[in-house]
Residue frames as a rotation matrix with the C-alpha (Angstrom) as fourth column:
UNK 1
-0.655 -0.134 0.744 9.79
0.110 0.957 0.270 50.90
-0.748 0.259 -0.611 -31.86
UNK 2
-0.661 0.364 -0.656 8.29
-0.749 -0.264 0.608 50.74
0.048 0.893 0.447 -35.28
UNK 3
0.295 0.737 0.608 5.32
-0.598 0.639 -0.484 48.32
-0.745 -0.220 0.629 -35.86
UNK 4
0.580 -0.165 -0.797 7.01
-0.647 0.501 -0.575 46.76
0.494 0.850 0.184 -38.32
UNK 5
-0.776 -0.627 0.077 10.00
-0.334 0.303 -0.893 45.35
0.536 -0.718 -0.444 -35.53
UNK 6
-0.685 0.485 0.544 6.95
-0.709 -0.614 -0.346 44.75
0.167 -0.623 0.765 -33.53
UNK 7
0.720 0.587 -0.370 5.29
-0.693 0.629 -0.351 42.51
0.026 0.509 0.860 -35.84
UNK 8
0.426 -0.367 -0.827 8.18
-0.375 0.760 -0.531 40.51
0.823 0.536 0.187 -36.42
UNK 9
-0.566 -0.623 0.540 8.84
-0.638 -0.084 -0.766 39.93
0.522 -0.778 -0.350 -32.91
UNK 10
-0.048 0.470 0.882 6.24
-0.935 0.290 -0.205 39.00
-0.352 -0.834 0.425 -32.13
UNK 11
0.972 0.233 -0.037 5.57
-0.228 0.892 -0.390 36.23
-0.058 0.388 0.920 -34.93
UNK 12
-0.087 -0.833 -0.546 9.20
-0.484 0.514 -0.708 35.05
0.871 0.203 -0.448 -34.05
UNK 13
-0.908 -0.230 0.350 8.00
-0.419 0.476 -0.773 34.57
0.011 -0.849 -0.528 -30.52
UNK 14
0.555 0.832 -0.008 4.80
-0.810 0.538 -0.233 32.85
-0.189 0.136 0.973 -31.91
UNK 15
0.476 -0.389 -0.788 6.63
-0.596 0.516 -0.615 30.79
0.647 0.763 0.014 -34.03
UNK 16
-0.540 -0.837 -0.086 8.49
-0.529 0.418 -0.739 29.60
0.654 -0.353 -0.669 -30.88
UNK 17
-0.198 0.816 0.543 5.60
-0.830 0.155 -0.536 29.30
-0.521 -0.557 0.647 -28.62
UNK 18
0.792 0.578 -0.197 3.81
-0.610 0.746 -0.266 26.81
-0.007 0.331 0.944 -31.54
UNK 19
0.002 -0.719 -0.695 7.36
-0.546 0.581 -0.603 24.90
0.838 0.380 -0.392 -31.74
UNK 20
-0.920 0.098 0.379 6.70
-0.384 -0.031 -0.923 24.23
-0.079 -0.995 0.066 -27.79
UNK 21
0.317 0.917 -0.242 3.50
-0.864 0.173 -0.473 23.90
-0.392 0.359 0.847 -28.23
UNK 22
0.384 0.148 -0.911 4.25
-0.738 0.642 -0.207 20.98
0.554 0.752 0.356 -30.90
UNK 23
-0.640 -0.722 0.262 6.84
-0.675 0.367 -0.640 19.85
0.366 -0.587 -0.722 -28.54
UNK 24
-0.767 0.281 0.577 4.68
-0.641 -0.294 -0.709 19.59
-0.030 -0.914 0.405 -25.68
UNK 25
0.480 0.867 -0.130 1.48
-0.724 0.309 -0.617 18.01
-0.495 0.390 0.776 -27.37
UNK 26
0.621 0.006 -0.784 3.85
-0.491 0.782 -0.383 14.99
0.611 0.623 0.488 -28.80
UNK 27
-0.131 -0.789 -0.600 6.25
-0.037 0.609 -0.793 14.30
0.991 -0.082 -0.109 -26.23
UNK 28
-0.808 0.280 0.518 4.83
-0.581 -0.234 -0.780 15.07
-0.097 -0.931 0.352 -22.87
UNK 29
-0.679 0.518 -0.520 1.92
0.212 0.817 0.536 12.45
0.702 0.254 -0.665 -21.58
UNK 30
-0.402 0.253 0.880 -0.30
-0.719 -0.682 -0.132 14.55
0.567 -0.686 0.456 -19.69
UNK 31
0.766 0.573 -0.291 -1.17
-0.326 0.737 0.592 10.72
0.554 -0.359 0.751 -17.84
UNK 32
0.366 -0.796 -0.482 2.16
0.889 0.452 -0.071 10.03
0.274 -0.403 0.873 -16.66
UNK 33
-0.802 -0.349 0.484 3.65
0.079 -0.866 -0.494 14.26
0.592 -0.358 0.722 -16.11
UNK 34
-0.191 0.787 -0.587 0.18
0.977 0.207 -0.040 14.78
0.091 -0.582 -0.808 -14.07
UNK 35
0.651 0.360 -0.668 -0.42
0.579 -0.805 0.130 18.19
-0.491 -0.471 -0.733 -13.09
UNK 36
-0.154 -0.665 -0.731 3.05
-0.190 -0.706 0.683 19.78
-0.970 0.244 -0.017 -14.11
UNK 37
-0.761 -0.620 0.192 2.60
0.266 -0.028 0.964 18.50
-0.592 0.784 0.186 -17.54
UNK 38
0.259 0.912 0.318 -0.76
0.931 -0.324 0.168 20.06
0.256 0.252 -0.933 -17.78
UNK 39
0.396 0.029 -0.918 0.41
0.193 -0.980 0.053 23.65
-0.898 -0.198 -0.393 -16.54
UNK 40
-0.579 -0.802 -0.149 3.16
0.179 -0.303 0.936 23.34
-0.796 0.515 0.319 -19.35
UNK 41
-0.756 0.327 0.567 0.70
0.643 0.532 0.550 22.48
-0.122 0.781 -0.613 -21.77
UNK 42
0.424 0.685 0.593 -1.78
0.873 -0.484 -0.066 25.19
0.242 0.545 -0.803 -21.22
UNK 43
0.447 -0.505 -0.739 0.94
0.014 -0.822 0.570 28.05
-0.895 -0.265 -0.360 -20.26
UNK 44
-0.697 -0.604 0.386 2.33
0.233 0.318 0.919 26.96
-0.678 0.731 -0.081 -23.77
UNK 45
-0.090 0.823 0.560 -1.04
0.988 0.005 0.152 27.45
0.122 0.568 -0.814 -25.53
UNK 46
0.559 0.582 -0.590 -1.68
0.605 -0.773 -0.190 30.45
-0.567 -0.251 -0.785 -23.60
UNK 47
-0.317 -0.854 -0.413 1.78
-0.206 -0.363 0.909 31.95
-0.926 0.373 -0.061 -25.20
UNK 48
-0.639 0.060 0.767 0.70
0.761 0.188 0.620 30.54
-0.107 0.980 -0.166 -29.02
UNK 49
0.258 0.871 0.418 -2.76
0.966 -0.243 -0.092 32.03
0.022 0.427 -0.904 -28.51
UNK 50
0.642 0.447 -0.623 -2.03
0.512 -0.855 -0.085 35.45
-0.570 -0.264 -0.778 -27.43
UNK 51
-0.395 -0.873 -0.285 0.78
-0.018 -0.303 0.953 35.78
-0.918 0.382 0.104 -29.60
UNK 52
-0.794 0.150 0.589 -1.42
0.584 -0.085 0.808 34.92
0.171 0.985 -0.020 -32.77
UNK 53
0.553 0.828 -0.093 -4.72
0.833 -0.553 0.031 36.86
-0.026 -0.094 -0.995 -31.64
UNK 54
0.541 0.003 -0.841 -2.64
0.116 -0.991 0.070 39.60
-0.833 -0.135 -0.537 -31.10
UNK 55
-0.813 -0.571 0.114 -0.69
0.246 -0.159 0.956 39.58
-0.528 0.805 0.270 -34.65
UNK 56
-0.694 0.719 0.036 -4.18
0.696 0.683 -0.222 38.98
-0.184 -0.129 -0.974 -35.45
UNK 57
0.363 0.455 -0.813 -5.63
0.805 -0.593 0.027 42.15
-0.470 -0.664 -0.581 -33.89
UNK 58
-0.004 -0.509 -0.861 -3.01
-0.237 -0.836 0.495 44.39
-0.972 0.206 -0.117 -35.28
UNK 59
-0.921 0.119 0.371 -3.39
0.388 0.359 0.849 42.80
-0.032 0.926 -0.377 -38.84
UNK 60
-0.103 0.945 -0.310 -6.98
0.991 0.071 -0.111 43.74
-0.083 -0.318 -0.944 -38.54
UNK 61
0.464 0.488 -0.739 -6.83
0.580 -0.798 -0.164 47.21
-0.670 -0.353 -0.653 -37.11
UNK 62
-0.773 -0.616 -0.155 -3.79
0.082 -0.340 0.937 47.89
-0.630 0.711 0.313 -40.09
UNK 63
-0.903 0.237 0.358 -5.92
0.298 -0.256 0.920 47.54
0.310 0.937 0.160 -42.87
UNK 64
0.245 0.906 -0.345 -9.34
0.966 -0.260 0.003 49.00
-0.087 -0.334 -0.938 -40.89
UNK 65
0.851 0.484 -0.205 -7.63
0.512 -0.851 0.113 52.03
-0.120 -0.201 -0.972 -39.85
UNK 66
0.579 -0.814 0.043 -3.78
-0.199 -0.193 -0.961 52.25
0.790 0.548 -0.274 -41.53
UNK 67
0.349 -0.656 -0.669 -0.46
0.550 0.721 -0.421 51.94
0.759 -0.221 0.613 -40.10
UNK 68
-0.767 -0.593 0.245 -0.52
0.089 -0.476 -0.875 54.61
0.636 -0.649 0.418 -37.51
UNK 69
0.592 0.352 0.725 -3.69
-0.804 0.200 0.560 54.00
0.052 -0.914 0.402 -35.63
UNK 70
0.706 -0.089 -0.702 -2.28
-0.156 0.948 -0.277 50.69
0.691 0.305 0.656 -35.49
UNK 71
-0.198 -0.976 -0.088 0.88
0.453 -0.012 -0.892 51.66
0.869 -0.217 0.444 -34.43
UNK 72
-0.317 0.105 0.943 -1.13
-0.697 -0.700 -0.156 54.03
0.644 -0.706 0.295 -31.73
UNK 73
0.405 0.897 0.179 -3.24
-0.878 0.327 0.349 50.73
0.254 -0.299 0.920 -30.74
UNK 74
-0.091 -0.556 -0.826 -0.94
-0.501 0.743 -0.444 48.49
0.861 0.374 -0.346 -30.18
UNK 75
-0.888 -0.409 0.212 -1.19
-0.264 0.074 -0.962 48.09
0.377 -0.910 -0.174 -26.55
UNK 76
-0.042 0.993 -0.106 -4.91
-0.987 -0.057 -0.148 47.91
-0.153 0.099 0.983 -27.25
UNK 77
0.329 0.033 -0.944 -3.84
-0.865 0.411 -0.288 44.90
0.379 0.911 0.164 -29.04
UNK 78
-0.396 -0.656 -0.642 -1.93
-0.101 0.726 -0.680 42.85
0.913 -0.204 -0.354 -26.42
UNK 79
-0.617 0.430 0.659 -4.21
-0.750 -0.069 -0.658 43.69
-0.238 -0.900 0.365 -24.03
UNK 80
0.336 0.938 0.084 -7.29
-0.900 0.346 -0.265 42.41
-0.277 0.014 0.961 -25.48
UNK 81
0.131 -0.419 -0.898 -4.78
-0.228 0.869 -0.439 39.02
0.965 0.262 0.018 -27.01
UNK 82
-0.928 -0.345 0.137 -4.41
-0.268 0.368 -0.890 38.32
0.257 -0.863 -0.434 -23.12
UNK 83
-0.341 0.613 0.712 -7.54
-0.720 0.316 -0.617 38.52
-0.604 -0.724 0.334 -21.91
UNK 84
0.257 0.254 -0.932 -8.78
-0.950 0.244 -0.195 36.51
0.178 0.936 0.304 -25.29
UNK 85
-0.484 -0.845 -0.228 -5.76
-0.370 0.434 -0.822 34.23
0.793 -0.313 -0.522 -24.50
UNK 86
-0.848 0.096 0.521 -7.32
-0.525 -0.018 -0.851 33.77
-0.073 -0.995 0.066 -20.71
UNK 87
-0.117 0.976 -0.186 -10.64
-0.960 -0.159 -0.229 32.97
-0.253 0.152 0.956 -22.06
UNK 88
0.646 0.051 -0.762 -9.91
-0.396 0.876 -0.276 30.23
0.653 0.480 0.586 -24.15
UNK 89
-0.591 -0.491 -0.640 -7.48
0.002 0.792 -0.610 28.56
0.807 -0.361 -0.467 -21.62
UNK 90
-0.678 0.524 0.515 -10.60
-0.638 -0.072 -0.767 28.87
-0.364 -0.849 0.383 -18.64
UNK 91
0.342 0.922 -0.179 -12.88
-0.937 0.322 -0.132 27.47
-0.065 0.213 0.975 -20.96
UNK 92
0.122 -0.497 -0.859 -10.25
-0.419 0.759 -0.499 24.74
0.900 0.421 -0.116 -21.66
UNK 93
-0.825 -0.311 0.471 -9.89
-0.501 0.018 -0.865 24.20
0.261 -0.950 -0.171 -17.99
UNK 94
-0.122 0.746 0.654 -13.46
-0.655 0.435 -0.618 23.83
-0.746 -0.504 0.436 -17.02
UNK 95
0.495 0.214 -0.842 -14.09
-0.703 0.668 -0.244 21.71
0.511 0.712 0.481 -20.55
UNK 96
-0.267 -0.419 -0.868 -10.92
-0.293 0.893 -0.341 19.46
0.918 0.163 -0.361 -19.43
UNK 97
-0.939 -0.082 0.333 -12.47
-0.343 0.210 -0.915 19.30
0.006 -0.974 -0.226 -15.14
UNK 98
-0.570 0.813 0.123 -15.98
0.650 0.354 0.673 18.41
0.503 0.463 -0.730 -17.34
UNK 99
-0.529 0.422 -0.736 -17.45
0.533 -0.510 -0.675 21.77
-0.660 -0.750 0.045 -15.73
UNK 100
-0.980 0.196 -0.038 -18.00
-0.132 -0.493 0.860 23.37
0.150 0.847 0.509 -18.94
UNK 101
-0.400 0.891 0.215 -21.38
0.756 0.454 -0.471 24.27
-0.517 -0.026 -0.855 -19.19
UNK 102
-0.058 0.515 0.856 -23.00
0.953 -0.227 0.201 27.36
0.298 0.827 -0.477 -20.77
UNK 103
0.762 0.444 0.471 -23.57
0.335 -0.893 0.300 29.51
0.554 -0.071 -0.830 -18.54
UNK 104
0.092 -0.919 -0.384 -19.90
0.658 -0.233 0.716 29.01
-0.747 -0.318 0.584 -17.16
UNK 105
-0.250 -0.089 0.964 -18.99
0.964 -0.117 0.239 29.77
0.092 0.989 0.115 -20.79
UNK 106
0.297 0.856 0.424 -21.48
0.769 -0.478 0.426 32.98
0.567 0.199 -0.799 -20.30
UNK 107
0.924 -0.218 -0.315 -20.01
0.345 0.116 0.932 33.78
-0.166 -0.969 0.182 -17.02
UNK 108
-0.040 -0.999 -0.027 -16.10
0.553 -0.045 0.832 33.89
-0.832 0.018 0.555 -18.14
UNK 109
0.032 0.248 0.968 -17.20
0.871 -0.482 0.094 35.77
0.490 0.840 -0.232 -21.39
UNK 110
0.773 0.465 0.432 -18.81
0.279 -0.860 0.428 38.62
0.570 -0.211 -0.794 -19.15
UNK 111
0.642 -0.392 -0.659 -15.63
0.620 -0.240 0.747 38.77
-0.451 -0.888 0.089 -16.73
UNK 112
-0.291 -0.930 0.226 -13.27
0.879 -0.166 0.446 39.01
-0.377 0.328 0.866 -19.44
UNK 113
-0.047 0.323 0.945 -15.75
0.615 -0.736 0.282 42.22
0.787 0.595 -0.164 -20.84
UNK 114
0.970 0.174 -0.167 -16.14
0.234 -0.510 0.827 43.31
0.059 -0.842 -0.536 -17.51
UNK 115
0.371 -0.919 -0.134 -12.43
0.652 0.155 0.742 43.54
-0.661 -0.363 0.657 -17.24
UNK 116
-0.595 -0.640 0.486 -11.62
0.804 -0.473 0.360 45.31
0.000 0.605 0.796 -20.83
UNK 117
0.272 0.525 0.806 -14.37
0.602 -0.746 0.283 47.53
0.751 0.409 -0.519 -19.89
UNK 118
0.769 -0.284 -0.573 -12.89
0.448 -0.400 0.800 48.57
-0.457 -0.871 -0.180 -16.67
UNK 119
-0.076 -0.919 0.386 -9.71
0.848 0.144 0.510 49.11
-0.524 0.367 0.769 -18.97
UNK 120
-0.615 0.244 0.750 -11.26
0.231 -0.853 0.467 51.51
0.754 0.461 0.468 -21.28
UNK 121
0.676 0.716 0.174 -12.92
0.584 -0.666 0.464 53.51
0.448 -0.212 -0.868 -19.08
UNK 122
0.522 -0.675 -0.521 -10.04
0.670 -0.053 0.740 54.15
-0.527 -0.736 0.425 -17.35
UNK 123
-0.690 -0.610 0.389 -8.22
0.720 -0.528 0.451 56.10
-0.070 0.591 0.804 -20.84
């Protein structure tokens, strides 16, 4: 697979994700769907975010370090857009259960580093 096919895959399945996303955030009452229309809603984010961090990521590492580290890093790239992804929908969690505090915040920061460092050490 070229990183060019790559790219545009993905930002066709962004592009769908934020159409969902739009969906979701005008037509869905997260007072009246209760619970299910809160998973949709942040399983829908989680899909926008990691889909644009990781266009994001690989935009970035293209013009840092050209189109074949890029193309070598790619997996680098969708890794770290998940956990990224994960982050911001925990913090959105505890923010929307009013838990949010700082040193949660602090706390979910260090797992997700704890987590891509376990990752790289491993290569």
């Amino acid at each position: 697979m070229t990183l060019k096919s790559y790219v545009w895959g993905i930002r066709f399945l962004t592009f769908i994700s934020l159409s969902a996303l739009g969906f979701v955030v005008f037509h869905v009452d997260p007072e009246k769907s209760g619970f299910f229309g809160k998973v949709i809603f942040y399983s829908v984010l989680f899909f926008f975010l990691s889909g644009t961090l990781n266009l994001f990521l690989i935009f970035t590492r293209r013009k840092i370090m050209g189109s074949e580290a890029a193309l070598a890093n790619m997996g680098l790239s969708f890794r770290q857009s998940i956990l990224l992804s994960v982050l911001a929908i925990i913090l959105l969690i505890f923010q929307s259960f009013r838990m949010l505090v700082w040193w949660d915040g602090l706390l979910a920061v260090a797992a997700v580093f704890l987590i891509e460092l376990y990752f790289l050490s491993r290569n």
